[in-house]
MIDOSE-1310 file (N, C-alpha, C; in nm, 2 decimals, decimal comma, always signed):
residues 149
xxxx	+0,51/-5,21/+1,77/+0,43/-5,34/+1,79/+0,43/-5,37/+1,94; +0,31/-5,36/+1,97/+0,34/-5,44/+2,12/+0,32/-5,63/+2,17; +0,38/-5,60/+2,29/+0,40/-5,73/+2,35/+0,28/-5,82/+2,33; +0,32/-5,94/+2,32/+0,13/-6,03/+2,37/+0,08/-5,99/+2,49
xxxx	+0,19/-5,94/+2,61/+0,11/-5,90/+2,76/+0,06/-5,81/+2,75; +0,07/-5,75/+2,63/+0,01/-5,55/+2,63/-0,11/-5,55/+2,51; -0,11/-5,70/+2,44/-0,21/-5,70/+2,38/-0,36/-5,78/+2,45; -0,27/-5,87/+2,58/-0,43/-5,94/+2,65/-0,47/-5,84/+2,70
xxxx	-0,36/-5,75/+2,80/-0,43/-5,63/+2,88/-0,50/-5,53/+2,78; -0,53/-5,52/+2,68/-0,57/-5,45/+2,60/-0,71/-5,52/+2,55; -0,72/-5,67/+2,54/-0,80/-5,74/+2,51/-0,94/-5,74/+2,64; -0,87/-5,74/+2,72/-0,91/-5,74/+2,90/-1,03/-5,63/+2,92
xxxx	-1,02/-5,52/+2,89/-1,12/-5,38/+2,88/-1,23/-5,40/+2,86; -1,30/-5,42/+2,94/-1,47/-5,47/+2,92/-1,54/-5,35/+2,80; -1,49/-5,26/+2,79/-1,55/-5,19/+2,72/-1,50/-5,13/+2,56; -1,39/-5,25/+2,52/-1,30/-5,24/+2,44/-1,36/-5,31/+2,33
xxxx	-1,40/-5,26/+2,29/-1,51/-5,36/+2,15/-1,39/-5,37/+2,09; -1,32/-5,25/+2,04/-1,25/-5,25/+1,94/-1,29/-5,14/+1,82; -1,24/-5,06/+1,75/-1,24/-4,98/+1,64/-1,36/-4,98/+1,60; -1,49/-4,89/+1,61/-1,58/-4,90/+1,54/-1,69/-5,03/+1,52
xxxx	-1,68/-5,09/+1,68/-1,78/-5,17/+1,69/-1,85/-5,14/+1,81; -1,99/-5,15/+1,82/-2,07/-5,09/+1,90/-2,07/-5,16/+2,05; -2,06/-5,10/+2,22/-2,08/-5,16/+2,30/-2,17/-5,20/+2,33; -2,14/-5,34/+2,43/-2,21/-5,47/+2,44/-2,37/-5,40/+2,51
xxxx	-2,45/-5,48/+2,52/-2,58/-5,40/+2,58/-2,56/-5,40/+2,70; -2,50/-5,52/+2,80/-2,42/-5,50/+2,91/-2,38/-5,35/+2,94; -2,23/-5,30/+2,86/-2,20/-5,20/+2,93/-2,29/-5,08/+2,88; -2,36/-5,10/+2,79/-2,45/-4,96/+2,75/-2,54/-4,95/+2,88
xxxx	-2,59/-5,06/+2,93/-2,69/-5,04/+3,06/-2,62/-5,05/+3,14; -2,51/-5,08/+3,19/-2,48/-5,06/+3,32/-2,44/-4,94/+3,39; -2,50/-4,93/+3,50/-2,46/-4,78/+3,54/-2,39/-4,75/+3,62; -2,32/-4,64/+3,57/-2,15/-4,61/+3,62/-2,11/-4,49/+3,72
xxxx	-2,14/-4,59/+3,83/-2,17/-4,43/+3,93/-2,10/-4,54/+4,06; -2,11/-4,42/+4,19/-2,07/-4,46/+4,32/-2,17/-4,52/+4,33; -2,25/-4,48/+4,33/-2,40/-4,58/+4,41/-2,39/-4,69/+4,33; -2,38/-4,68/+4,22/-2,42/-4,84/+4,18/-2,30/-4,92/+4,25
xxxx	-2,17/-4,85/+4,25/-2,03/-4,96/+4,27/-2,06/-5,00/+4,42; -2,12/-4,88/+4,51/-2,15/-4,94/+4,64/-2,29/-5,05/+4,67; -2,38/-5,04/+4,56/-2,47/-5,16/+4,56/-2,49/-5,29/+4,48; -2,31/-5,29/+4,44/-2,27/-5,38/+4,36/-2,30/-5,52/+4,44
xxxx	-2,29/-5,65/+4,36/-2,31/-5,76/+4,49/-2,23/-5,79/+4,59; -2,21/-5,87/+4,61/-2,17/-5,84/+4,75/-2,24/-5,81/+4,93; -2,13/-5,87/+5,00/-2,21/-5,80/+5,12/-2,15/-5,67/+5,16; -2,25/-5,55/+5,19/-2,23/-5,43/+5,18/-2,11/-5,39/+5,30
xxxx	-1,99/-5,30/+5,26/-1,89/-5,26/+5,36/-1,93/-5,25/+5,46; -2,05/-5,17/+5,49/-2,08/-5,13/+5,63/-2,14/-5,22/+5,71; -2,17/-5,33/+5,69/-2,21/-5,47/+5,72/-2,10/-5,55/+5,80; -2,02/-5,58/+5,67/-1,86/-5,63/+5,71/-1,80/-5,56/+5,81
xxxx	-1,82/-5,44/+5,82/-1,76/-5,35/+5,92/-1,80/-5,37/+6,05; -1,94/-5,36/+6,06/-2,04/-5,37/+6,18/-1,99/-5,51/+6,26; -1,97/-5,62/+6,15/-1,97/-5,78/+6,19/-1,83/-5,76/+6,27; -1,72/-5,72/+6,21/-1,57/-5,66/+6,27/-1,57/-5,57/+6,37
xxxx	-1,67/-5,49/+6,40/-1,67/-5,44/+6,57/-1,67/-5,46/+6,64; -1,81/-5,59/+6,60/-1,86/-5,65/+6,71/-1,80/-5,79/+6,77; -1,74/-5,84/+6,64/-1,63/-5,96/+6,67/-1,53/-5,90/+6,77; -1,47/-5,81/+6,72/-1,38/-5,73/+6,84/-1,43/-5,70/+6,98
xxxx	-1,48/-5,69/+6,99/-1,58/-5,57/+7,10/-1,56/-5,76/+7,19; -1,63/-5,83/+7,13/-1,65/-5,98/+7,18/-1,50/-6,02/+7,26; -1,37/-6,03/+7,18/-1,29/-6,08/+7,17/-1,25/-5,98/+7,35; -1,26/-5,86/+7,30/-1,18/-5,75/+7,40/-1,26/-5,80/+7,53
xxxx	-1,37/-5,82/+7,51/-1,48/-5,82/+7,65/-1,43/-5,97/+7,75; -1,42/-6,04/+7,62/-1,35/-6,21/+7,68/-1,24/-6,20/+7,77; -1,12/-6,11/+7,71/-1,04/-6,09/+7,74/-0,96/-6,02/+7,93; -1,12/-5,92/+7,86/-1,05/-5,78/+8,02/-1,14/-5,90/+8,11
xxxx	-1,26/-6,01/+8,08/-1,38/-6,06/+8,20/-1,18/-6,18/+8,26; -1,15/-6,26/+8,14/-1,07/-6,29/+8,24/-0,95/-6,24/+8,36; -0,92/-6,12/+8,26/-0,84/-6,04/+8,33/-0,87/-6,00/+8,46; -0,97/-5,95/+8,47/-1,05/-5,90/+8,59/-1,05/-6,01/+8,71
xxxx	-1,13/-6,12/+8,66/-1,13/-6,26/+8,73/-0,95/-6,27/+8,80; -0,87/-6,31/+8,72/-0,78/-6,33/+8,73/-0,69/-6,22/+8,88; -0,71/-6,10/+8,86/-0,67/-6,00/+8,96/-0,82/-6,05/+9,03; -0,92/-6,05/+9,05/-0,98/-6,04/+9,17/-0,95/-6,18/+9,27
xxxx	-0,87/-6,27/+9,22/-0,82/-6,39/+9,25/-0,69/-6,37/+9,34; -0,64/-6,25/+9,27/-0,49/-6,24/+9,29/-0,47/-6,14/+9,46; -0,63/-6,02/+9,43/-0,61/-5,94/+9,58/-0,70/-6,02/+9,68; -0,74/-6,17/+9,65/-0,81/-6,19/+9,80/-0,87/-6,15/+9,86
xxxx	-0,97/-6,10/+9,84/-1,09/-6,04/+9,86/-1,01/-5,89/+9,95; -0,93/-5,81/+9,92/-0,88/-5,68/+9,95/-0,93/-5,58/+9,79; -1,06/-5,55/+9,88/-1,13/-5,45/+9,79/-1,07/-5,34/+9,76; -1,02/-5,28/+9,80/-0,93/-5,11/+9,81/-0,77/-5,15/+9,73
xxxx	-0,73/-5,28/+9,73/-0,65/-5,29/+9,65/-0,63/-5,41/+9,51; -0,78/-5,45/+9,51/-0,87/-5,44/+9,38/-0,88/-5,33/+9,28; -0,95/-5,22/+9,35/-0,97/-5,14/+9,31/-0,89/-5,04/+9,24; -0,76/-5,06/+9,30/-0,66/-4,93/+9,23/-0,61/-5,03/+9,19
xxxx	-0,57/-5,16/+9,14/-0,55/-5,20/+9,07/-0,57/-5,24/+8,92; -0,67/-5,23/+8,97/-0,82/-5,29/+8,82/-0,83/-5,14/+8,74; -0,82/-5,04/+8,83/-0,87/-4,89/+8,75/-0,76/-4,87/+8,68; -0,59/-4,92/+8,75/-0,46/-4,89/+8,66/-0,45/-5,00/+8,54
xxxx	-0,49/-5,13/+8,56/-0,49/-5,18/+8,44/-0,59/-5,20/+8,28; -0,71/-5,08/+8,35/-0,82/-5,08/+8,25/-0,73/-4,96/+8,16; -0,69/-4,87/+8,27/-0,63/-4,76/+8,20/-0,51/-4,78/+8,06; -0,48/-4,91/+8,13/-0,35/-4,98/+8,00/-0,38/-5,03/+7,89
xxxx	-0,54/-5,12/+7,90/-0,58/-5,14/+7,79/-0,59/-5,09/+7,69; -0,59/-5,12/+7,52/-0,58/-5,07/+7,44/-0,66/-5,14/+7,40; -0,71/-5,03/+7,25/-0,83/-5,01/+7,16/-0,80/-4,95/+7,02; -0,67/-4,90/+6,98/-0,66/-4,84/+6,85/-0,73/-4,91/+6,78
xxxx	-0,68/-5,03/+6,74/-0,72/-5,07/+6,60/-0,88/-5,10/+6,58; -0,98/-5,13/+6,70/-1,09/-5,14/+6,71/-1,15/-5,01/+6,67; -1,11/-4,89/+6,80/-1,12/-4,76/+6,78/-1,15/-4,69/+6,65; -1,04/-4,70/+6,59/-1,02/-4,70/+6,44/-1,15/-4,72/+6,32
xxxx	-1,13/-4,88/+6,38/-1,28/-4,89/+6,30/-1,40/-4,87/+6,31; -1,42/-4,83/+6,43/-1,55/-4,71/+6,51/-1,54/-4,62/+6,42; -1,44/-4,57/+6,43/-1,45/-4,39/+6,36/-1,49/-4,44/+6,21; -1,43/-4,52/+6,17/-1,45/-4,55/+6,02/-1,63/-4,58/+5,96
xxxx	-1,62/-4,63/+6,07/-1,80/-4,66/+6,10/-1,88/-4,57/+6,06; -1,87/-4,45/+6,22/-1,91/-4,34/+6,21/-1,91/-4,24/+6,08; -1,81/-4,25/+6,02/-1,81/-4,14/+5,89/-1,90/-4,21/+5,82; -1,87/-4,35/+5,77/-1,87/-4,36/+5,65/-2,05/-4,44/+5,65
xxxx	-2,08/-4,48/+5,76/-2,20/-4,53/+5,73/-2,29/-4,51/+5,71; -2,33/-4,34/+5,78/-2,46/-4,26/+5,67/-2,45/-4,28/+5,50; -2,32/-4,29/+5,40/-2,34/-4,24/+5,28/-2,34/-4,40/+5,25; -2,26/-4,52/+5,31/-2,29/-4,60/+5,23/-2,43/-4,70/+5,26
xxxx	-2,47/-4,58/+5,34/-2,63/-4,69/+5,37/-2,77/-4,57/+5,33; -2,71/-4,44/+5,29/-2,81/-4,38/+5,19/-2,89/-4,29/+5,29; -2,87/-4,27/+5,42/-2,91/-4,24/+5,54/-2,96/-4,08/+5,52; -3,09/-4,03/+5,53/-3,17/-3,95/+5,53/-3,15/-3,80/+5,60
xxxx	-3,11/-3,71/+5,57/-3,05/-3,60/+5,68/-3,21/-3,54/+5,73; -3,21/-3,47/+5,86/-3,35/-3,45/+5,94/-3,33/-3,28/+5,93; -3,38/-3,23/+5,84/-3,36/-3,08/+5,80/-3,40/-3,02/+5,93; -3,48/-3,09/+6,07/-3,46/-2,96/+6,12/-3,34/-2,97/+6,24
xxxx	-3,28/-3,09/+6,27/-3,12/-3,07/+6,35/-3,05/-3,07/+6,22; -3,01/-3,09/+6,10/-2,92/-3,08/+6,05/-2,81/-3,24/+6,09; -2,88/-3,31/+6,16/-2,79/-3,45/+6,18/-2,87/-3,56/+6,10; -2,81/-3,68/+6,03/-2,89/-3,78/+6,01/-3,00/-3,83/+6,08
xxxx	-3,11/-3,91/+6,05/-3,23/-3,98/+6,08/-3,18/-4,10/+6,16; -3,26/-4,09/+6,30/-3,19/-4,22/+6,36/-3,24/-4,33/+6,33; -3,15/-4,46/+6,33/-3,24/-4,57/+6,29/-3,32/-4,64/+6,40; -3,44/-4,70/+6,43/-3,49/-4,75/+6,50/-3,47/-4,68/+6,65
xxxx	-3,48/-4,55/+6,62/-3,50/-4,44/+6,73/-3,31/-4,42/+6,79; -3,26/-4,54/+6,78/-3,12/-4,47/+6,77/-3,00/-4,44/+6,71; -2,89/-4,39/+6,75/-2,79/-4,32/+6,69/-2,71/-4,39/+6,60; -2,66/-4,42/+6,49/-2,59/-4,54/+6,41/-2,45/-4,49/+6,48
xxxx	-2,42/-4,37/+6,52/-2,25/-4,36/+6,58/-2,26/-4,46/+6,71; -2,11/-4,51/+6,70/-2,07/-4,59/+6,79/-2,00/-4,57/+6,87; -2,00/-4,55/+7,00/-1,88/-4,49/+7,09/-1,74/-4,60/+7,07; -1,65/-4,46/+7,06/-1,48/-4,53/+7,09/-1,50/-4,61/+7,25
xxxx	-1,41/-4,71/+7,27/-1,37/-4,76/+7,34/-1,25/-4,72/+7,41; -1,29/-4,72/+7,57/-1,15/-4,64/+7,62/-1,17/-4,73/+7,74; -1,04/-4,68/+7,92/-1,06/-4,72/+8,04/-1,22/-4,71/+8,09; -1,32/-4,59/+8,04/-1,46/-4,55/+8,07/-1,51/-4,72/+8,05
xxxx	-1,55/-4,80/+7,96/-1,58/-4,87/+7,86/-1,55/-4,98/+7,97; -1,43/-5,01/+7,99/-1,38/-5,12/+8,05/-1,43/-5,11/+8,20; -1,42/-4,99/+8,33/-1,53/-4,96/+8,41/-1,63/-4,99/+8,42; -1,70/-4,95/+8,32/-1,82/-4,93/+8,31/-1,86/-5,13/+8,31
xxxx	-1,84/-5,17/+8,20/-1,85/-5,33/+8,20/-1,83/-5,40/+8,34; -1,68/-5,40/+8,36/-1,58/-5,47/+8,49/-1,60/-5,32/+8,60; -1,68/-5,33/+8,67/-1,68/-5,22/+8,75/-1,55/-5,23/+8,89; -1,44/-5,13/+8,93/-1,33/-5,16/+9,08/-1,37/-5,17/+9,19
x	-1,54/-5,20/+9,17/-1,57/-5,16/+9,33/-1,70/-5,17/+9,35
């Protein structure tokens, strides 16, 4: 005999009619695949993901602009010691966890957005002429934005 807890989890099975009674028209049409689980409702992963880059990307940019301010404050207008300054503390900054979600990006956004391969490079179709990959963020990144010089 089992428990009442082993008889709701048992009751719980959307597709548990029970002994010889037919399933619901629900689960007879619903269809039981990856694509449908990924176009289930919801807002799509790679969306969520996108929005979490870019909130980051925001956050980090706020961050190094005060940084930067803050040391160009600090050398006094001594450009030459601005400059190896700002290039050693870009180099300190960190990016894993952002990073991370770049790469995650990268893999996973062609399949969960259905993305077209271009038979004659053999790489996906770009969207709106460009590349859906996102570059990692590194000291280049922070340079490049906050220039030492």
């Amino acid at each position: 005999m089992s428990s009442p807890l082993e008889q709701r989890i048992a009751r719980s099975f959307e597709d548990d009619g029970g002994a010889g009674r037919p399933l619901s028209r629900r689960a007879r049409q619903t269809k039981r695949t990856v694509e449908a689980y990924l176009g289930a409702g919801g807002v799509p992963r790679y969306m969520e993901r996108l929005r979490e880059i870019d909130a980051a990307i925001a956050v980090h940019a706020r961050r190094i602009e005060r940084a930067y301010r803050r040391l160009q404050a600090a050398c006094a207008g001594d450009a030459e010691l601005f400059a190896r300054r700002w290039r050693a503390q870009a180099a300190r900054w960190r990016f894993e966890e952002l990073n991370d979600l770049i790469r995650q990006h990268n893999e996973w956004y062609p399949v969960e957005t259905r993305l077209p391969m271009d038979p004659r490079t053999g790489d996906y179709v770009r969207r709106s002429g460009r590349s859906y990959r996102r570059p990692v963020l590194g000291p280049e990144w922070v340079l490049e934005r906050f220039p030492a010089g």
